[in-house]
C-alpha positions in Angstrom: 10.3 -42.5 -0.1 10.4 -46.2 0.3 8.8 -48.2 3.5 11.5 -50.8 3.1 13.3 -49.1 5.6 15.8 -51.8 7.4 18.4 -50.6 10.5 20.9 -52.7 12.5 23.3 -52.4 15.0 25.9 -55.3 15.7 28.5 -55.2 18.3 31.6 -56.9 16.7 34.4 -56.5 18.5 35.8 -55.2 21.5 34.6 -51.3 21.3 33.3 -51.7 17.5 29.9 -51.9 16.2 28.5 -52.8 13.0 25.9 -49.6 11.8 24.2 -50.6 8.6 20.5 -48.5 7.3 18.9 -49.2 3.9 16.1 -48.3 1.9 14.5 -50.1 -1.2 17.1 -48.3 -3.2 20.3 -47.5 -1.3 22.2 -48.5 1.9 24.6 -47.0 4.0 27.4 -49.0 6.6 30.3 -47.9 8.9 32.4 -49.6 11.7 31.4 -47.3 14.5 34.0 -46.7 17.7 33.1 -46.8 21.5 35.0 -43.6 21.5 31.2 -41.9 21.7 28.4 -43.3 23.4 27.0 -44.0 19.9 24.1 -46.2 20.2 22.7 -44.0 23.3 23.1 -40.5 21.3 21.5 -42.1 18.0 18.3 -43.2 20.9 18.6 -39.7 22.0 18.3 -38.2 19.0 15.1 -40.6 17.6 13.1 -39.5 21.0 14.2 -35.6 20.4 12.2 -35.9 17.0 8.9 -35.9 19.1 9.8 -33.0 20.9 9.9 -29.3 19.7 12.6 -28.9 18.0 12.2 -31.4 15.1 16.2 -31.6 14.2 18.3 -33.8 15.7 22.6 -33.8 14.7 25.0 -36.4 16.3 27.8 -38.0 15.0 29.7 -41.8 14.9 33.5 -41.7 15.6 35.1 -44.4 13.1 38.6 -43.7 14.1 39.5 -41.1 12.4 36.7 -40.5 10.2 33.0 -39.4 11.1 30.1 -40.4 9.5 27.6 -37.1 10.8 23.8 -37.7 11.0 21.2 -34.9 10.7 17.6 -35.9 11.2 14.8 -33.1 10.4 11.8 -34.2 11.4 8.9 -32.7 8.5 5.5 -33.1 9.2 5.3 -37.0 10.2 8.6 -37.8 8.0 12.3 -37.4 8.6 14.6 -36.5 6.4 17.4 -38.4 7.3 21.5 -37.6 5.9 24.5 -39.4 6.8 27.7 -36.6 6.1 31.3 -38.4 6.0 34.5 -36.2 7.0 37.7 -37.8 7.0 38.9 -36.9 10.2 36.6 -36.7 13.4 39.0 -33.8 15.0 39.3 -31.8 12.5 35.7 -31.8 11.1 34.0 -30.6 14.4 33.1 -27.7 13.5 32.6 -27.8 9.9 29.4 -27.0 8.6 27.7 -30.5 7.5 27.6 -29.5 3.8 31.7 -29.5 4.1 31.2 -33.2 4.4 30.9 -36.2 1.7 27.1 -36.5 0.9 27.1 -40.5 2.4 23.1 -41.6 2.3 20.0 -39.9 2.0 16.3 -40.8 3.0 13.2 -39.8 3.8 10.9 -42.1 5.8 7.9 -41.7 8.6 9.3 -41.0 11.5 7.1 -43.9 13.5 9.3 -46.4 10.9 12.6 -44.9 11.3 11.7 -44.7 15.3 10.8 -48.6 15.2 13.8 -50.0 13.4 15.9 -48.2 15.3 14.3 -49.2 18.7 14.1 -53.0 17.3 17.7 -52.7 16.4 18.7 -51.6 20.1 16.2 -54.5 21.6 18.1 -57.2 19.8 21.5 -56.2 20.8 20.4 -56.1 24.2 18.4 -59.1 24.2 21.7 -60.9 22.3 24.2 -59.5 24.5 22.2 -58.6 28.0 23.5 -55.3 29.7 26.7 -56.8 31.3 27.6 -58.3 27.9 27.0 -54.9 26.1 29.5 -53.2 28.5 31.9 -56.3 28.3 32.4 -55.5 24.3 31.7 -51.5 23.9 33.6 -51.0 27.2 33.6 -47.7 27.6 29.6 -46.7 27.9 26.8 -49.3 29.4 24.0 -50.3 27.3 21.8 -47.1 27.6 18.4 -48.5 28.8 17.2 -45.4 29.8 17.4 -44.2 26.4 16.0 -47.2 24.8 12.8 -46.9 27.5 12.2 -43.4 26.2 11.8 -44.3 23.0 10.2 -46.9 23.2 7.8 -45.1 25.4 7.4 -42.0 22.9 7.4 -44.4 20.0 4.1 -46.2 21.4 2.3 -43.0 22.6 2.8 -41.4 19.4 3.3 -43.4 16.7 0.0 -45.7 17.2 2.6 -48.3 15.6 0.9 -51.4 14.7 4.1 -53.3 14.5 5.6 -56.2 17.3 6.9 -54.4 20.1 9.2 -56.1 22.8 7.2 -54.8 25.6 9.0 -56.7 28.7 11.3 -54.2 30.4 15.2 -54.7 29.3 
């Protein structure tokens, strides 16, 4: 486990987005498609960690391909595993271990849950919520979702890390 854990999340381009995580030894990236409401089902699935069912599944559309992430939350760690199947449509239903092994990590879940919400902060302190809609087009910036977790995040995590407390 490594605490060099880094996350970002770039619009660039009309209905693209630039997903890139690393840890101190290996990083993952993928050109992720509006086709989903991406960044608000990866923000879903960081606040369901705190809740009772510690495993969380969603997936990024890359046109055609999909890059699957399965979180299981372990005691105050996540494991965290990014699955790549070539095809989106046809890899619905296929168990994750059918897919490509992509990246692999496991980090405290009050670091994963702070990258991620930093991440989401920055693109919608660059970009602003009318921006964010302007370039992903089909889904508005999910503030809801990034309120939650930042709410969770604070209440649980006692994270002494900078926090962008002003409402978005």
């Amino acid at each position: 486990m490594s605490s060099d854990l880094r996350f970002g999340w770039e619009l660039s381009g009309s209905g693209w987005a630039h997903c890139r995580i690393a840890d101190g030894s290996s990083e993952h990236q993928d050109i992720v498609s509006y086709c989903t409401d991406a960044l608000a089902d990866l923000l879903h699935a960081m606040t369901g960690l705190y809740g009772p069912t510690r495993f969380q599944r969603f997936s990024f559309d890359l046109e055609p391909a999909e890059a699957r992430w399965v979180l299981r939350g372990n005691g105050s760690e996540v494991d965290v595993t990014i699955y790549r199947f070539p095809d989106m449509a046809a890899s619905y239903d296929a168990p994750d271990q059918e897919g490509r092994l992509a990246w692999s990590s496991t980090q405290p879940r009050s670091l994963l849950s702070h990258v991620v919400l930093e991440a989401a902060q920055s693109v919608l302190r660059l970009h602003g919520e009318d921006g964010y809609l302007a370039k992903w087009a089909r889904h508005p910036f999910p503030v809801a979702a990034l309120q939650d977790l930042r709410r969770i995040h604070l209440q649980h995590d006692g994270c002494e890390r900078e926090h962008d407390l002003a409402p978005p």
